[in-house]
N, CA and C of each residue as an Amber inpcrd file, in Angstrom:
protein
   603
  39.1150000  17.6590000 -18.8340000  39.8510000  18.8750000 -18.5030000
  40.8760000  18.5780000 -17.4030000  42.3850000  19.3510000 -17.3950000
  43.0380000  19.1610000 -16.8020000  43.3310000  19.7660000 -15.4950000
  43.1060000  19.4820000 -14.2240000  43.2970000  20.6350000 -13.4030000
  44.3820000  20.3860000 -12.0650000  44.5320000  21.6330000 -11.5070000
  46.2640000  21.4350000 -11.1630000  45.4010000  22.1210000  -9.4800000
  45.8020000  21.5130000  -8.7890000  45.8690000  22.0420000  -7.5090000
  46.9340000  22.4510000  -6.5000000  46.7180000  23.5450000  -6.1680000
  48.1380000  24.2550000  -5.5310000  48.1290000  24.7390000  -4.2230000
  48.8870000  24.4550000  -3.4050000  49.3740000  25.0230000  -2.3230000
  50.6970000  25.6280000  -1.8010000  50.2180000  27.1330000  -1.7080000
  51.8150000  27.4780000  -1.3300000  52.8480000  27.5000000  -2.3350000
  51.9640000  27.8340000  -3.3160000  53.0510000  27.9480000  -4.9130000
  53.2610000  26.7110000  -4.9620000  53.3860000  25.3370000  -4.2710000
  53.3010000  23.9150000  -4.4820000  52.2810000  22.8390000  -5.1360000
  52.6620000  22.5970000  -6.4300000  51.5450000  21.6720000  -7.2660000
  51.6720000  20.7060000  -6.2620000  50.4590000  20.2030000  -5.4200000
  49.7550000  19.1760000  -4.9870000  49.1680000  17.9770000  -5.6980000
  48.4320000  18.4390000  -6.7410000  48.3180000  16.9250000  -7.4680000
  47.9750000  17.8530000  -8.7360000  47.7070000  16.6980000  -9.9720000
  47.3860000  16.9210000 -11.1190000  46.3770000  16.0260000 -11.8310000
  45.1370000  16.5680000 -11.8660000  44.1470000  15.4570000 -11.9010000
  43.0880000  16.2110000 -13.5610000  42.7710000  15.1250000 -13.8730000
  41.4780000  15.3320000 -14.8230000  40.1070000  14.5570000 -15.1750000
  40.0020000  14.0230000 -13.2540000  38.9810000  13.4530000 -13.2030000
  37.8810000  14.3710000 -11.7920000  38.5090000  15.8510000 -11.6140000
  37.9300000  16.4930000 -10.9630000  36.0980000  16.7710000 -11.2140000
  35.0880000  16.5590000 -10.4660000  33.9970000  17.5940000 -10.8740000
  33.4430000  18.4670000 -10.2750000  32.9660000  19.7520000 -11.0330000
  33.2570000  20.8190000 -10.4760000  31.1260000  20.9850000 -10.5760000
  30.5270000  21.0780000  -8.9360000  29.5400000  20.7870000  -8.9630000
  28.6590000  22.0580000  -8.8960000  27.1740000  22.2520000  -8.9200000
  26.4350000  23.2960000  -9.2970000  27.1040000  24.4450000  -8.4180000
  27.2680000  24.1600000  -7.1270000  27.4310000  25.2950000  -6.3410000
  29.1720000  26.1850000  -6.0060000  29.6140000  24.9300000  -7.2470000
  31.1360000  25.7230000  -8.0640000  32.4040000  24.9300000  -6.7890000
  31.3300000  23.8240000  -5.8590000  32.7900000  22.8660000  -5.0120000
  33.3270000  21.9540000  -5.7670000  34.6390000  21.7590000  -5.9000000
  35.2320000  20.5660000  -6.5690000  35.2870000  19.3950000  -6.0520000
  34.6090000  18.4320000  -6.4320000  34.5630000  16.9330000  -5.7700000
  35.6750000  16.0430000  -7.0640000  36.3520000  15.0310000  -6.2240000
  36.7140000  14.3730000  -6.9920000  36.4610000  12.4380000  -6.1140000
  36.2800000  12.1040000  -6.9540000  36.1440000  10.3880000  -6.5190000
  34.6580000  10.5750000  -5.4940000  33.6290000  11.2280000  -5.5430000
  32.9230000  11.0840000  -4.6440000  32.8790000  11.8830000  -3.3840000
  33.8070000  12.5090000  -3.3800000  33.7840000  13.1910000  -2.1290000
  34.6180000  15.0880000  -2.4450000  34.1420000  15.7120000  -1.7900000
  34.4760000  17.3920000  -1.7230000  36.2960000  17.4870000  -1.5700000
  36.8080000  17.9660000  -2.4050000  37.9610000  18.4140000  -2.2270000
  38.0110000  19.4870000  -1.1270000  38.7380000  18.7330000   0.0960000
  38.9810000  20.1370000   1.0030000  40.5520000  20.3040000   1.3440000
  40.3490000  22.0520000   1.8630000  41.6620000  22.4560000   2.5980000
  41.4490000  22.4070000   3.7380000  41.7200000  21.4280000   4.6300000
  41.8990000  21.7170000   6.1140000  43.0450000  21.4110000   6.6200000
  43.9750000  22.0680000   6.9570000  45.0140000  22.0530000   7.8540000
  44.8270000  22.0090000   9.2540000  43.7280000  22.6130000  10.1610000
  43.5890000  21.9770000  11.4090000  43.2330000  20.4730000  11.6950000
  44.3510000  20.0600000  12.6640000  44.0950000  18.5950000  13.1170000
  42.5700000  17.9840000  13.3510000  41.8640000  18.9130000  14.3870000
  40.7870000  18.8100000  15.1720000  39.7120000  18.7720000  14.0080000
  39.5680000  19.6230000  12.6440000  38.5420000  19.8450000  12.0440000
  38.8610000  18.9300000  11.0210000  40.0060000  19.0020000  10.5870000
  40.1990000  17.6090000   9.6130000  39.6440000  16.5640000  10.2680000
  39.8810000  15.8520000  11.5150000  39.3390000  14.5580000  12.1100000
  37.5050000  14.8290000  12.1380000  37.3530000  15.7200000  12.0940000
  35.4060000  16.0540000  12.2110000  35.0560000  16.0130000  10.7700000
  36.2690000  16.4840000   9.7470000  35.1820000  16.3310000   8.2420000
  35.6270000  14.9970000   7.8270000  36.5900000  14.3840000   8.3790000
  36.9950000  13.0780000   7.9740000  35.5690000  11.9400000   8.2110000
  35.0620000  12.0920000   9.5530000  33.7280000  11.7930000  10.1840000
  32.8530000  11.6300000   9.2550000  32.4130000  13.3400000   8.8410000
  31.4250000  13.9190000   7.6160000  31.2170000  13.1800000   6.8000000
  32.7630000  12.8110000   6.1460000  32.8870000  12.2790000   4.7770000
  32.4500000  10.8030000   5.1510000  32.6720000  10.1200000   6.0470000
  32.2340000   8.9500000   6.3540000  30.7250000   8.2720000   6.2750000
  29.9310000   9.3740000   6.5500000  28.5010000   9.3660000   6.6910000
  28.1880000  10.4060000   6.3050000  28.8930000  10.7480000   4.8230000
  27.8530000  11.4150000   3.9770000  27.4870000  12.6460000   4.0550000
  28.0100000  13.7660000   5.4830000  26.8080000  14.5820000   6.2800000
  27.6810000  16.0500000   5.5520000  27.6990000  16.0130000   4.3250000
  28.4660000  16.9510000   3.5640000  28.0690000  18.7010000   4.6980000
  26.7300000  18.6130000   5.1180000  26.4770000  19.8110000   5.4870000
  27.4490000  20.3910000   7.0150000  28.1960000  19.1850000   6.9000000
  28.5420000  18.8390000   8.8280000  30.4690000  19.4090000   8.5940000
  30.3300000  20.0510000   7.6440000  32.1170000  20.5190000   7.3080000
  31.9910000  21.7780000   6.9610000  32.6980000  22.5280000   7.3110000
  32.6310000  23.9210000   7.1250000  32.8520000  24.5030000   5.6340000
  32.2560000  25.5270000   6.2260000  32.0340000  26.5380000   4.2890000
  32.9720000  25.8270000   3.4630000  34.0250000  27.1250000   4.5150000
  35.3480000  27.4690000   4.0840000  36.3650000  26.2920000   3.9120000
  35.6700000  24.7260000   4.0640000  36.6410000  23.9330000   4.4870000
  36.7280000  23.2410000   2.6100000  35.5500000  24.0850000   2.1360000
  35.2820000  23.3770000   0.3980000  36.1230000  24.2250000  -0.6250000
  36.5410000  23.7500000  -1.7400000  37.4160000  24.5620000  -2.5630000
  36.6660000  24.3290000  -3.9270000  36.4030000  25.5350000  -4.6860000
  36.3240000  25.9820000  -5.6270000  37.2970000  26.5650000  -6.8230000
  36.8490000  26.5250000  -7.7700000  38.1270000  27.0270000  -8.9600000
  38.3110000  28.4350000  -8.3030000  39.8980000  28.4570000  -8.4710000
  40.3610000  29.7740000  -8.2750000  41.0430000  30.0680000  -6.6860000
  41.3550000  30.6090000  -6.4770000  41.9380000  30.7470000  -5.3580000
  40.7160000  30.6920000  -3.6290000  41.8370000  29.8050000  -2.8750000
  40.4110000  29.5640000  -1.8460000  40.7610000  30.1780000  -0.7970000
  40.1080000  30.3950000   0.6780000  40.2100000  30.6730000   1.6670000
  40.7270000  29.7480000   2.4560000  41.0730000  28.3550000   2.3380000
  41.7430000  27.7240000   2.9610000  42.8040000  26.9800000   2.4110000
  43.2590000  27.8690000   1.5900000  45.0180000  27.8400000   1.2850000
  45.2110000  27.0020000  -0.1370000  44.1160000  26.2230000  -0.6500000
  44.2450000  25.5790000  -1.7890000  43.8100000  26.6880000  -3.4350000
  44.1750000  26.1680000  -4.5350000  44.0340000  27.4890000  -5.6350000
  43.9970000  25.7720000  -6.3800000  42.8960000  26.0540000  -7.2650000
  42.6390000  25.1940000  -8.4780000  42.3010000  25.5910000  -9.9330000
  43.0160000  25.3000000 -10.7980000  43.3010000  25.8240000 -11.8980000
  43.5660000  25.3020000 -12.9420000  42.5680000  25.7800000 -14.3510000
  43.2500000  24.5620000 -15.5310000  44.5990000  24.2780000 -15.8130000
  45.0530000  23.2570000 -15.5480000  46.6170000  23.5260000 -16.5660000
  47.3360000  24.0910000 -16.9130000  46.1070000  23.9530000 -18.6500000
  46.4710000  24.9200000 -19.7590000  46.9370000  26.8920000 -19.0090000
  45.3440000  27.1890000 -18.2980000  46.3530000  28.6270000 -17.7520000
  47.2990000  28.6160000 -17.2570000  47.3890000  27.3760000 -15.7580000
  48.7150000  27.4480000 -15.2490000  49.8470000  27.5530000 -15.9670000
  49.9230000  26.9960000 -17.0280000  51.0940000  26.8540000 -17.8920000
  51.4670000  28.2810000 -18.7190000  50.1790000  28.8140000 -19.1120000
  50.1470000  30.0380000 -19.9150000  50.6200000  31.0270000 -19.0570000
  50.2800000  30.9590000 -17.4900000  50.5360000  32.2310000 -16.6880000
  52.3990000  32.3270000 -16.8410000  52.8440000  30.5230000 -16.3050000
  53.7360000  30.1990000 -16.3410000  54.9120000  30.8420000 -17.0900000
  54.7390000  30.7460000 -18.5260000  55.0300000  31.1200000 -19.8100000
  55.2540000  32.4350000 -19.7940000  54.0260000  33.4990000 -19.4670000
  54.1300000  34.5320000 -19.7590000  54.9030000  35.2480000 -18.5330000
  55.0700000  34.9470000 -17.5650000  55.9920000  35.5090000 -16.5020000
  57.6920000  35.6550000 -16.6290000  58.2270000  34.2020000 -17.9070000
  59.0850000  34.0150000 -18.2830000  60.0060000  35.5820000 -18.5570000
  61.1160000  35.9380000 -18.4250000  61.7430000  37.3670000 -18.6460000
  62.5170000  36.9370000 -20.1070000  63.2310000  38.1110000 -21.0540000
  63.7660000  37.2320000 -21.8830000  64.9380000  36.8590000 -21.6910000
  64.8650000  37.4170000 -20.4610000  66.7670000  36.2430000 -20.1740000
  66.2330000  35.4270000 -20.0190000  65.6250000  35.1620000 -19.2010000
  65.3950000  33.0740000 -19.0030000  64.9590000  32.4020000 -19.7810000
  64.3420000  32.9870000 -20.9320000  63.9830000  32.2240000 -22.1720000
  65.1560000  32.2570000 -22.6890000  65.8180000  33.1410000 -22.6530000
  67.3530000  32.7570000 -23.5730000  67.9170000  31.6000000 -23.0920000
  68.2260000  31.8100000 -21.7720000  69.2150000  31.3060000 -20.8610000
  68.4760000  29.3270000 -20.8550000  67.2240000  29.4950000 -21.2120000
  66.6460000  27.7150000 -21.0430000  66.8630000  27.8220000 -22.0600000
  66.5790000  28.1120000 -23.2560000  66.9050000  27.7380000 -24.6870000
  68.6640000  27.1040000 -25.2460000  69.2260000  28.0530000 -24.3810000
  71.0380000  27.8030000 -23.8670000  71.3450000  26.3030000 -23.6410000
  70.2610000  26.2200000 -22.2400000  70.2540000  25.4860000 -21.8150000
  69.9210000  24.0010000 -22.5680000  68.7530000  24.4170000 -23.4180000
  68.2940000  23.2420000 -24.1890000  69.6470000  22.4720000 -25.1390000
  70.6970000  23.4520000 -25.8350000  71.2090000  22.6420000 -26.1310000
  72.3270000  22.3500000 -25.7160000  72.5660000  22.7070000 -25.0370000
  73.3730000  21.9400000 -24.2880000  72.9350000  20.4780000 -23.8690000
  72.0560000  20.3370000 -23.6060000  71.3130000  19.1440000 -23.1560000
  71.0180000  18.1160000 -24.2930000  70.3960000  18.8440000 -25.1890000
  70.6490000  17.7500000 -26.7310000  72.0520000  17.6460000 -27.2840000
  73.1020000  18.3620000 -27.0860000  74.3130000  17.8710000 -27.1680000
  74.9180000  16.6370000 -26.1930000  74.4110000  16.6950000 -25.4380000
  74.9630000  15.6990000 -24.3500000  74.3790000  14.7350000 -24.5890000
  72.9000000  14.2950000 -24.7490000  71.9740000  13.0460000 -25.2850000
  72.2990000  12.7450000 -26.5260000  72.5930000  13.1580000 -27.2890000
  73.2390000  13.3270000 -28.7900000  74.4510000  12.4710000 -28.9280000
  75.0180000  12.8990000 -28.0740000  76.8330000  12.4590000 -27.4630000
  76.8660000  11.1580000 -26.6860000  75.5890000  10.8950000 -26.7910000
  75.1860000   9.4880000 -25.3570000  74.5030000   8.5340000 -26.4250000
  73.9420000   9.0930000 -27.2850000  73.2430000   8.3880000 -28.5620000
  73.9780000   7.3980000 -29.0670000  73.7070000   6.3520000 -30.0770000
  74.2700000   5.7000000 -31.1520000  74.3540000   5.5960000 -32.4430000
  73.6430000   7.3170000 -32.3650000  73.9380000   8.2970000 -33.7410000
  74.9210000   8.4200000 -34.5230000  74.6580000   7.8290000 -35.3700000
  76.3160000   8.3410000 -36.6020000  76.5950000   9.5400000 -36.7700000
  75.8700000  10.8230000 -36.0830000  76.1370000  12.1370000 -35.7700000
  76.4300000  12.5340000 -34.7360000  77.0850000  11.5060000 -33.5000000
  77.3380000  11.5140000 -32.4500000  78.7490000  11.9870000 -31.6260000
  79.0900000  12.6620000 -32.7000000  80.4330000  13.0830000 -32.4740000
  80.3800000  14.7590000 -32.9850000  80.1230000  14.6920000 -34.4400000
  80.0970000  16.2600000 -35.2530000  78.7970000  16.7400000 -34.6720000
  77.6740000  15.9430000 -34.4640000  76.5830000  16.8620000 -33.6120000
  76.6870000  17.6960000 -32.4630000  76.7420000  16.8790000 -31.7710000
  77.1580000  17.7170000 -30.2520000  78.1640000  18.9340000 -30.1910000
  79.2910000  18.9370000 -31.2480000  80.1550000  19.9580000 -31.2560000
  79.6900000  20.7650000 -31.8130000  78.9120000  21.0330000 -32.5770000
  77.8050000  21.9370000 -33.4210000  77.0570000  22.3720000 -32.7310000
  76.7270000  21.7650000 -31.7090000  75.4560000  22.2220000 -31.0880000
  75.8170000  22.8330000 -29.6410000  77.0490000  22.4330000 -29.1880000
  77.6700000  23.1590000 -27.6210000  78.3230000  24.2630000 -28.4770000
  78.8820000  24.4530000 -29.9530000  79.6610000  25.8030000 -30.2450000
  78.4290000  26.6230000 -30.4880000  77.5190000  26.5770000 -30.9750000
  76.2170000  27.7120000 -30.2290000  75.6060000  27.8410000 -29.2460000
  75.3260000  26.9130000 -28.4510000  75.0960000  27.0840000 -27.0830000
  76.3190000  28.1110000 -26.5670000  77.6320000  28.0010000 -26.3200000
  78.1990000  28.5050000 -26.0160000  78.4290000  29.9280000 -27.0370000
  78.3940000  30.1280000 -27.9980000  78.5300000  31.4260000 -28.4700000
  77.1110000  32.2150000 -27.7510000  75.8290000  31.8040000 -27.5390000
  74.9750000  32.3360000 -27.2740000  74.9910000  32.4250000 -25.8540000
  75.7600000  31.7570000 -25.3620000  75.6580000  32.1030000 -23.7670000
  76.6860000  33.1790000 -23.8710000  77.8730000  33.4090000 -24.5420000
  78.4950000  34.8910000 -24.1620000  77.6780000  35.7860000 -24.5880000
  77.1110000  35.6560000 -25.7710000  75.9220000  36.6100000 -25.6400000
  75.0910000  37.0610000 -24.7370000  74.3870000  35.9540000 -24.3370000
  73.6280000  36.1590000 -23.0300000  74.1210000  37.1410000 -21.9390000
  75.7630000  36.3670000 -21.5130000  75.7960000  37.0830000 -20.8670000
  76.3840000  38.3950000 -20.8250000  76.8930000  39.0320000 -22.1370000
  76.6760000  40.4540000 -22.7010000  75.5060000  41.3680000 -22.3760000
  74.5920000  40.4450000 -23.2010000  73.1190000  41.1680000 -22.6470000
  72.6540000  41.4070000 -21.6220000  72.9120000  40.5740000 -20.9340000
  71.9680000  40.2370000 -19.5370000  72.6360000  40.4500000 -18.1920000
  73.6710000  41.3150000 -18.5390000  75.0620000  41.7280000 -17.3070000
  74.3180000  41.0120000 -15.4370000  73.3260000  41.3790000 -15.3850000
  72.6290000  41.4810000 -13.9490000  72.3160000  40.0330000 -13.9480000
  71.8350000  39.1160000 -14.9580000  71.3780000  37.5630000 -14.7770000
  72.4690000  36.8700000 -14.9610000  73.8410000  37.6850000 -15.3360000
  74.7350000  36.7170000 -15.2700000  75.8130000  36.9680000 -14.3070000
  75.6420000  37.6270000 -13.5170000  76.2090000  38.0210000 -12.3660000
  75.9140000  37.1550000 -11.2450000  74.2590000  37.0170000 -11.7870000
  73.7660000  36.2860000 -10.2900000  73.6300000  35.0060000 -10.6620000
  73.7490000  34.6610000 -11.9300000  74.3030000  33.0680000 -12.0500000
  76.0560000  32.6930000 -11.3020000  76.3440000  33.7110000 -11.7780000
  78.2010000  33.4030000 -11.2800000  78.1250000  33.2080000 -10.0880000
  77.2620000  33.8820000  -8.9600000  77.5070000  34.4250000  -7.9140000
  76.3180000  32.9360000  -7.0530000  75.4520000  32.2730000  -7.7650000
  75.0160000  31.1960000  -7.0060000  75.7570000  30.3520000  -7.2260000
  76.3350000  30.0090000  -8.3040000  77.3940000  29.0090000  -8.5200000
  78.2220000  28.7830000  -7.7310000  79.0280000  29.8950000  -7.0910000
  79.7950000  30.2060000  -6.0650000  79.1210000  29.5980000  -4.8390000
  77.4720000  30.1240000  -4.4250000  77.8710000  29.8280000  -3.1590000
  77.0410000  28.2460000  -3.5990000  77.0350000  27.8610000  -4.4800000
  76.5880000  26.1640000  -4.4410000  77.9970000  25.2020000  -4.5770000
  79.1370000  25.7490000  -4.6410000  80.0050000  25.5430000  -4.6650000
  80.7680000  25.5970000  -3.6970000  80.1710000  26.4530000  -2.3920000
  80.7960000  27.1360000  -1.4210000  80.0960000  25.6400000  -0.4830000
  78.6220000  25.7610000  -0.5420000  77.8500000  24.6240000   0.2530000
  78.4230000  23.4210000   0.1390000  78.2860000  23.0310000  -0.9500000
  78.8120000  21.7670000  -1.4860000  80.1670000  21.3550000  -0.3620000
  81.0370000  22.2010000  -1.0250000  82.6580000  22.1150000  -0.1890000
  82.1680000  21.8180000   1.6950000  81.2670000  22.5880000   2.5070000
  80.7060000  22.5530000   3.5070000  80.4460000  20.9700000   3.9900000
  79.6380000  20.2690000   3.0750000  79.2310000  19.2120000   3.6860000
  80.1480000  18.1130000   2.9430000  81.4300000  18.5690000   2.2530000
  82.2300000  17.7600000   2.2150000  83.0790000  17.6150000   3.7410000
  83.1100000  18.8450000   4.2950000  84.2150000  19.0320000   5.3170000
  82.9790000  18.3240000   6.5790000  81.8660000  18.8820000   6.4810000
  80.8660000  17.7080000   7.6060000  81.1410000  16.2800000   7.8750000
  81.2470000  16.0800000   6.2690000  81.4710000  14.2640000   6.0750000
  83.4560000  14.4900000   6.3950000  83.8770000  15.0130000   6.5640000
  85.1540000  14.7260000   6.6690000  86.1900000  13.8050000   7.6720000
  85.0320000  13.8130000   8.9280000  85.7440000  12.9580000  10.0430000
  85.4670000  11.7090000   9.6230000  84.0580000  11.8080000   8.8460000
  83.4290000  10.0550000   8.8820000  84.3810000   9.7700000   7.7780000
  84.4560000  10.5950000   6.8590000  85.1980000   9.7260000   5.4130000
  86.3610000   8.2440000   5.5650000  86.7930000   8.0050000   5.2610000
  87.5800000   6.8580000   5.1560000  87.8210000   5.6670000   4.8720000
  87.8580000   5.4480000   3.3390000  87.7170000   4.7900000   2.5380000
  88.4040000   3.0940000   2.7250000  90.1490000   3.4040000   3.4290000
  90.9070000   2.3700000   3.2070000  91.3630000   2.5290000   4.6140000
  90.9600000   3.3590000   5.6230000  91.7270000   3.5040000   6.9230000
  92.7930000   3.8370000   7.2020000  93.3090000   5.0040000   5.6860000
  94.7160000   5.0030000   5.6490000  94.8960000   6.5070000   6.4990000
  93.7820000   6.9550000   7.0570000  93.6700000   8.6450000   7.5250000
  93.6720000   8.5170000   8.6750000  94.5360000   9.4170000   9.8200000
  94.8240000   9.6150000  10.7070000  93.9790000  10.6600000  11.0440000
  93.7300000  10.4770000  12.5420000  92.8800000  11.9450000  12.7340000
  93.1290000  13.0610000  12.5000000  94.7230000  13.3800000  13.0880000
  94.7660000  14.7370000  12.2980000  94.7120000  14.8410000  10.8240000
  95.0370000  13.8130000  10.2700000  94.8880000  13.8180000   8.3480000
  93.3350000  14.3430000   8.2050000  92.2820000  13.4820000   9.1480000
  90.9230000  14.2210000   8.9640000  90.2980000  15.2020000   9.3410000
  91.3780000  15.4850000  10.5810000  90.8630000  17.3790000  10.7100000
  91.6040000  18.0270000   9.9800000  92.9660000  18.1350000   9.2610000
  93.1890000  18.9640000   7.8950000  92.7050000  18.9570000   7.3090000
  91.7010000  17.7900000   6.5170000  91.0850000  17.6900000   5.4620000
  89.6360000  18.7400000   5.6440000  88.5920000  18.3060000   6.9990000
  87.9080000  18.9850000   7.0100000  88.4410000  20.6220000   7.2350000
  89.4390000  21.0590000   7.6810000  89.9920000  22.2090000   7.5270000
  90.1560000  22.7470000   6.2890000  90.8190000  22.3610000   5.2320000
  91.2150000  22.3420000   3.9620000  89.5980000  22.6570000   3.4150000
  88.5560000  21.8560000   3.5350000  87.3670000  22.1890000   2.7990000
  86.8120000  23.2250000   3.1450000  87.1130000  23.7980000   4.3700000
  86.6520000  25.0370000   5.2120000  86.6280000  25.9880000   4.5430000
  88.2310000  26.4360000   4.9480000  89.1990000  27.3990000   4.1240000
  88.7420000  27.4970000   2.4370000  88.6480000  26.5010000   1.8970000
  88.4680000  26.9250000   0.4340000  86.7780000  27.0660000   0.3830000
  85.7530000  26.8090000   1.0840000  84.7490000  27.3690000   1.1380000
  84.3500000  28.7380000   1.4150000  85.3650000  28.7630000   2.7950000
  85.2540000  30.5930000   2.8110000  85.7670000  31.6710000   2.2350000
  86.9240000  30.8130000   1.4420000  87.3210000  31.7890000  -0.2320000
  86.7580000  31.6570000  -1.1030000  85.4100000  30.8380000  -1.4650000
  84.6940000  31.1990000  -2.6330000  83.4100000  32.0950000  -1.9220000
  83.2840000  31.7300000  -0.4710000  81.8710000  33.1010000  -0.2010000
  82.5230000  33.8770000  -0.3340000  83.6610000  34.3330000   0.1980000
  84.4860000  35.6030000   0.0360000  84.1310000  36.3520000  -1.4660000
  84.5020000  35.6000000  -2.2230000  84.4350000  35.5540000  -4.0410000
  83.2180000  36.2280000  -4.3310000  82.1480000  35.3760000  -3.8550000
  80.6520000  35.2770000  -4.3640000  80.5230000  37.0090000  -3.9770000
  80.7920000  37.1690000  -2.3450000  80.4010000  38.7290000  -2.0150000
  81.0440000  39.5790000  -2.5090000  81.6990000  39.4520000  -3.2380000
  82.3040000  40.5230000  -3.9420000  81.5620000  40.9900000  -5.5670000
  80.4030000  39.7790000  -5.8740000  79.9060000  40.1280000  -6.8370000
  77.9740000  40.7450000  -6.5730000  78.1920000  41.8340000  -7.2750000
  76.9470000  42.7500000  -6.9240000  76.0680000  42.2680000  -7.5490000
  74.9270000  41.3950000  -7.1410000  73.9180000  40.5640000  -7.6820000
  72.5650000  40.5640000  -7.0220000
């Protein structure tokens, strides 16, 4: 069985050599799966685990299937995946499906397929007919796609103008050439946030 351990909405590991023992603690390799985040008590069950003295670590410091008291949640897979799935909205199933081919058009196009030319154009002219669809349908998910684009576009430009003093490829840039430049990336960064806030998302 496959089981997924989580913290903080963060998959931690992915194991299927967990065992899950009479009194419902998960041990894996010999020893109790714990959550301890304190320094002081981690170094005391670290001890424990050394000599065995399982009784010498706190309750709460053991994790069981399902959500724990000390911040860890363990869970088959298979549900994780199912919860996963079913949370999906049907824009984002549209919008990854979009996505999908676009992506087999491009691997397609990278291939040494004798369909490596008429494929991909077949397959980005529905991707793209279905993304105006999409975003017909889905006015509000495609607003707030436009509108992150913008400001990842806005960031981006940002730490071009950061790197702007260091840049200098051939030494042909004068300082002021590199404070226009980082100026120049400024300015057109704060006309696409400008942009972005103007869209209601």
């Amino acid at each position: 069985m496959m089981y997924m351990v989580i913290r903080d909405k963060e998959v931690k590991m992915v194991r299927d050599d967990l065992v899950i023992k009479a009194d419902g603690a998960v041990w894996c390799h010999g020893t109790p799966l714990l959550g301890i985040t304190d320094a002081a008590t981690k170094a005391k069950a670290a001890d424990a685990v050394k000599k065995n003295a399982w009784s010498e670590i706190p309750a709460e410091a053991y994790t069981r299937i399902g959500e724990n008291a000390n911040g860890l949640t363990v869970i088959k897979q298979s549900d994780y995946l199912a919860a996963k799935e079913a949370a999906i909205t049907p824009a984002q199933k549209m919008r990854r499906e979009i996505n999908d081919l676009y992506f087999r058009a491009r691997k397609l196009a990278d291939s040494d397929s004798e369909d490596n030319v008429s494929g991909p154009m077949v397959l980005r002219g529905k991707a793209d007919r279905l993304l105006t669809e999409w975003r017909t349908k889905y006015p509000a998910e495609a607003a707030q796609e436009r509108k992150q684009a913008l400001i990842d576009k806005a960031t981006d430009l940002r730490d071009k103008a950061s790197g702007a003093m260091l840049y200098d490829c051939d030494g042909s840039l004068s300082h002021d050439d590199q404070i226009a430049r980082k100026d120049d990336f400024i300015h057109q960064a704060e006309a696409i946030e400008a942009q972005a806030k103007t869209i209601n998302a």
